[in-house]
N, CA, C and O of each residue as an XYZ file, in Angstrom:
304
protein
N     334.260    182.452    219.807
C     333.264    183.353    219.265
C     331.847    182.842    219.562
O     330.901    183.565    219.874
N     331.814    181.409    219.416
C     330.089    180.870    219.642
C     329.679    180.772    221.242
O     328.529    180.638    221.660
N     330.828    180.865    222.007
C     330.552    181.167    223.578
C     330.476    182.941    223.502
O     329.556    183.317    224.229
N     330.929    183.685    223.072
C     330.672    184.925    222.930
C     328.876    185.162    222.659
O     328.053    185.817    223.297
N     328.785    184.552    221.777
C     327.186    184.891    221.003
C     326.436    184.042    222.343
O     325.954    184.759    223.221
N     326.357    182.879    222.470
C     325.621    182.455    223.604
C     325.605    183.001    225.007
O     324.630    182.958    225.758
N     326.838    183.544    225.297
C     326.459    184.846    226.763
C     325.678    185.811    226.202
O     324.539    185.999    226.629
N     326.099    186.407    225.365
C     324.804    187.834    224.928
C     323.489    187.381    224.919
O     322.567    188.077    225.345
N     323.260    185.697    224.230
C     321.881    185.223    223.921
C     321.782    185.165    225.206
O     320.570    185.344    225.090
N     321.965    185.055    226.704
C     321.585    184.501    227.977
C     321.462    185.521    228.751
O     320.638    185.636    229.658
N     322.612    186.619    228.286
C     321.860    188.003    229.049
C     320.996    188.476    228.735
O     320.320    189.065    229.579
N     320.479    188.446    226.985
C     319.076    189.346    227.003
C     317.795    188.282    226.846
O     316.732    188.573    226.298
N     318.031    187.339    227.281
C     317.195    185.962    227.656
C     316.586    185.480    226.495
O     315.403    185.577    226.168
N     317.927    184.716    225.645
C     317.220    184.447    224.403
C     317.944    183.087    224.330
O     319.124    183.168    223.988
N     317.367    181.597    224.639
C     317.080    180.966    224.335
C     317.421    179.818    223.409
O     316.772    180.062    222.392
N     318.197    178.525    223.193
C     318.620    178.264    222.612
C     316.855    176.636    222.704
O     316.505    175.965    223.676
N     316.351    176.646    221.426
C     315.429    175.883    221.700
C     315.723    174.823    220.666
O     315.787    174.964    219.445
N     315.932    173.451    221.581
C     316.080    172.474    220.775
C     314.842    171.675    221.089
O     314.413    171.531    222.233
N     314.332    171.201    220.085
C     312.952    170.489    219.973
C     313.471    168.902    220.982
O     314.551    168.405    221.302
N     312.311    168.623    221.152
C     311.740    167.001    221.785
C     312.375    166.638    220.841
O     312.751    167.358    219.916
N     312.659    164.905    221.036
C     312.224    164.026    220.371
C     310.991    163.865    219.639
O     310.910    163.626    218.434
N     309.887    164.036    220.580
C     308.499    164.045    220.285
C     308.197    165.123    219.238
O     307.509    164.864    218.250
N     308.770    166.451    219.488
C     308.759    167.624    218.507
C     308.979    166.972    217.212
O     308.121    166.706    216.370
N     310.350    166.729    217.159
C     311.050    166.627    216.242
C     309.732    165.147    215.157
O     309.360    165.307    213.994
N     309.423    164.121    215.913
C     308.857    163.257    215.255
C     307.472    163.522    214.890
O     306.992    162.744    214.064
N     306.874    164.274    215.245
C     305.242    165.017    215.103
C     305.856    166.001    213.895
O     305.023    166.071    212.992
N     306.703    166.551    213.688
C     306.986    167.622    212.569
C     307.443    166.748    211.505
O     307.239    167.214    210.384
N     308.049    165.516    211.544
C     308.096    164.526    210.250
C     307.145    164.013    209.789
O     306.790    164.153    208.619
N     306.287    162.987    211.068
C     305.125    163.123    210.410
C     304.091    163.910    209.695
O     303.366    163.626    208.741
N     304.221    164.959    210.404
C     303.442    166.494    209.782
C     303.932    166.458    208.221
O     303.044    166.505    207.370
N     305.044    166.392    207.876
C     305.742    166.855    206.788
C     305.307    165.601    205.799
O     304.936    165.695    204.629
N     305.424    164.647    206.428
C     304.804    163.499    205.267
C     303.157    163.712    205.199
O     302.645    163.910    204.097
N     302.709    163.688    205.853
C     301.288    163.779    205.600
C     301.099    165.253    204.319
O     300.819    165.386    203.128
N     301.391    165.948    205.268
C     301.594    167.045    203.987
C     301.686    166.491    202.249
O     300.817    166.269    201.405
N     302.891    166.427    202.243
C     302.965    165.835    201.030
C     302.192    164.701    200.250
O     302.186    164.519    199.033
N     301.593    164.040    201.152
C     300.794    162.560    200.625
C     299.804    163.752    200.428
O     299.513    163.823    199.234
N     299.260    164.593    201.078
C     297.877    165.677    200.670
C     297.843    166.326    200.185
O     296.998    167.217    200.274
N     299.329    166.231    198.857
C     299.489    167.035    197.807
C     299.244    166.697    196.903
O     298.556    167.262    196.053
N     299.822    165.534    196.853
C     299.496    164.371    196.092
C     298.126    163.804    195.534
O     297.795    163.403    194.418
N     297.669    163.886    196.360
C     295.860    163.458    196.413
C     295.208    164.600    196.203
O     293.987    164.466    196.281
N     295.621    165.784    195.941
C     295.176    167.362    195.644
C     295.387    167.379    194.363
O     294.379    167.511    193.670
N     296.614    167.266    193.715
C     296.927    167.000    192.283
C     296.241    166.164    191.856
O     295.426    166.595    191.039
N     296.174    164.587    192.142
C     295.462    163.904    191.416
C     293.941    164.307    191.367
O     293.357    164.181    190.291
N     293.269    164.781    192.460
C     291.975    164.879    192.499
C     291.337    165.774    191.412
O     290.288    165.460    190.849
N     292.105    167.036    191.119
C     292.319    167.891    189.923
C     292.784    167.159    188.503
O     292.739    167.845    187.482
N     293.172    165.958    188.431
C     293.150    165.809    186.758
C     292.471    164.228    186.922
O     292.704    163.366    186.075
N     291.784    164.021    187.873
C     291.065    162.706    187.806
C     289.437    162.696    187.119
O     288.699    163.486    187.708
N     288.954    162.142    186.292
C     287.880    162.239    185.472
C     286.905    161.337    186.026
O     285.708    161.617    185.956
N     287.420    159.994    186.717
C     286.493    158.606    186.772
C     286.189    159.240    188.059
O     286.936    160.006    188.668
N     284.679    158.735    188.521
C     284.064    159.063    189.630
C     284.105    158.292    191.169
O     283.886    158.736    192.296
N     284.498    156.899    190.664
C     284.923    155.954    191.909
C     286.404    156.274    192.211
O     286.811    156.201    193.371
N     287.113    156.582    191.322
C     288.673    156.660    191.358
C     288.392    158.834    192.547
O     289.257    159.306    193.285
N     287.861    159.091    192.429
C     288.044    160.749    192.694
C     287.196    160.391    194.215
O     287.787    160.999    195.107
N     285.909    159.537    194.821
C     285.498    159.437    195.435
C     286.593    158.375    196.517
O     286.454    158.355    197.740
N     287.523    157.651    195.862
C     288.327    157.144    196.574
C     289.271    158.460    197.653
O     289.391    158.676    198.859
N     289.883    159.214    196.095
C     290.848    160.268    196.437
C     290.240    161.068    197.318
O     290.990    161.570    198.155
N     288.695    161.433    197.400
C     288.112    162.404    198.250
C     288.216    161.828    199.816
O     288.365    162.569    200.788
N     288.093    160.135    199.895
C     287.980    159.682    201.397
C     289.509    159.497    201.790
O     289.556    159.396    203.016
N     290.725    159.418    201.254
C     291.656    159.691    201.384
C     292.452    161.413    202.186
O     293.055    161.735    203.210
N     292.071    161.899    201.251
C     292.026    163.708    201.419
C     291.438    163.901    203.138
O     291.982    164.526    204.049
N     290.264    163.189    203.155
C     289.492    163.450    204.406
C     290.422    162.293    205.728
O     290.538    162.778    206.854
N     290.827    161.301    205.559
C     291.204    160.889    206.342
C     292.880    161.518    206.314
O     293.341    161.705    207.440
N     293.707    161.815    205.272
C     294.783    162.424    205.726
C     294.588    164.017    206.517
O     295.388    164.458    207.341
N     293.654    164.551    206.167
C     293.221    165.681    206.740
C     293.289    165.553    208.517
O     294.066    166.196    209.222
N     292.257    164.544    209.013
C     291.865    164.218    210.077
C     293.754    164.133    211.173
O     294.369    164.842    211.970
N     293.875    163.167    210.671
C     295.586    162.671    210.917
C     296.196    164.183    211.348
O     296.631    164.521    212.450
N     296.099    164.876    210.277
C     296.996    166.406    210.220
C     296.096    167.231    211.603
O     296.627    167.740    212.590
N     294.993    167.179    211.374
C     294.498    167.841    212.327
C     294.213    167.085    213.645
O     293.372    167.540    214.420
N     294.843    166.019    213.908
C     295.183    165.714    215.285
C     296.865    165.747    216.252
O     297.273    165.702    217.413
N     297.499    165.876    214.538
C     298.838    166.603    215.185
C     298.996    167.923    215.347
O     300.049    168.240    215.901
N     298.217    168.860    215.008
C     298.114    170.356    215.754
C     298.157    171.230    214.105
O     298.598    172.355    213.869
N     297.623    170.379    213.296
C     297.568    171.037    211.402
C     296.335    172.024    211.683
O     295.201    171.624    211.944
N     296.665    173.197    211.604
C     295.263    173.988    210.956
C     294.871    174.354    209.981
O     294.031    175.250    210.070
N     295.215    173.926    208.719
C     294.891    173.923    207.515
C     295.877    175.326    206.732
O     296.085    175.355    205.519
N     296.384    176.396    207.696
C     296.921    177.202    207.033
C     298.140    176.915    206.937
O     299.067    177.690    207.169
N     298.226    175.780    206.587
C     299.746    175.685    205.758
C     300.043    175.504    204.437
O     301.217    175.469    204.067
C-alpha cells in the first residue's frame, strides 16, 4: 500500500522531503532558543528589580540576534 501512495506521489510530482542534517539541527536549535525567549519574556513581565530586568532585557536581545541569524523572523 505505501509503494502504492509513493507512485501516485511521483506521478503528480509530489515529493517526499526529508530535511538535512543541517535542517534538522538549525530547527533544534531554533526550538531551544525559542523557548529560552520565553522564558526571559515571562520573567521580564513579573520582574520588579531594575538590574535584574536590564540583565533579562540584554539577554532577550542577544537570544533574539542568535534567532535571527538562523532564518527567525520574529513571526513565530
Amino acid at each position: 500500500m505505501e509503494d502504492q501512495i509513493e507512485s501516485a506521489n511521483a506521478r503528480r510530482g509530489v515529493s517526499k522531503m526529508h530535511p538535512t542534517v543541517e535542517q534538522v539541527e538549525t530547527q533544534r536549535k531554533c526550538d531551544s532558543l525559542l523557548l529560552h525567549r520565553t522564558r526571559v519574556l515571562r520573567d521580564l513581565a513579573n520582574c520588579h528589580e531594575d538590574r535584574y530586568r536590564k540583565t533579562l532585557s540584554d539577554g532577550l536581545s542577544y537570544l533574539e540576534s542568535q534567532l535571527t541569524a538562523l532564518g527567525w523572523n520574529g513571526a513565530e
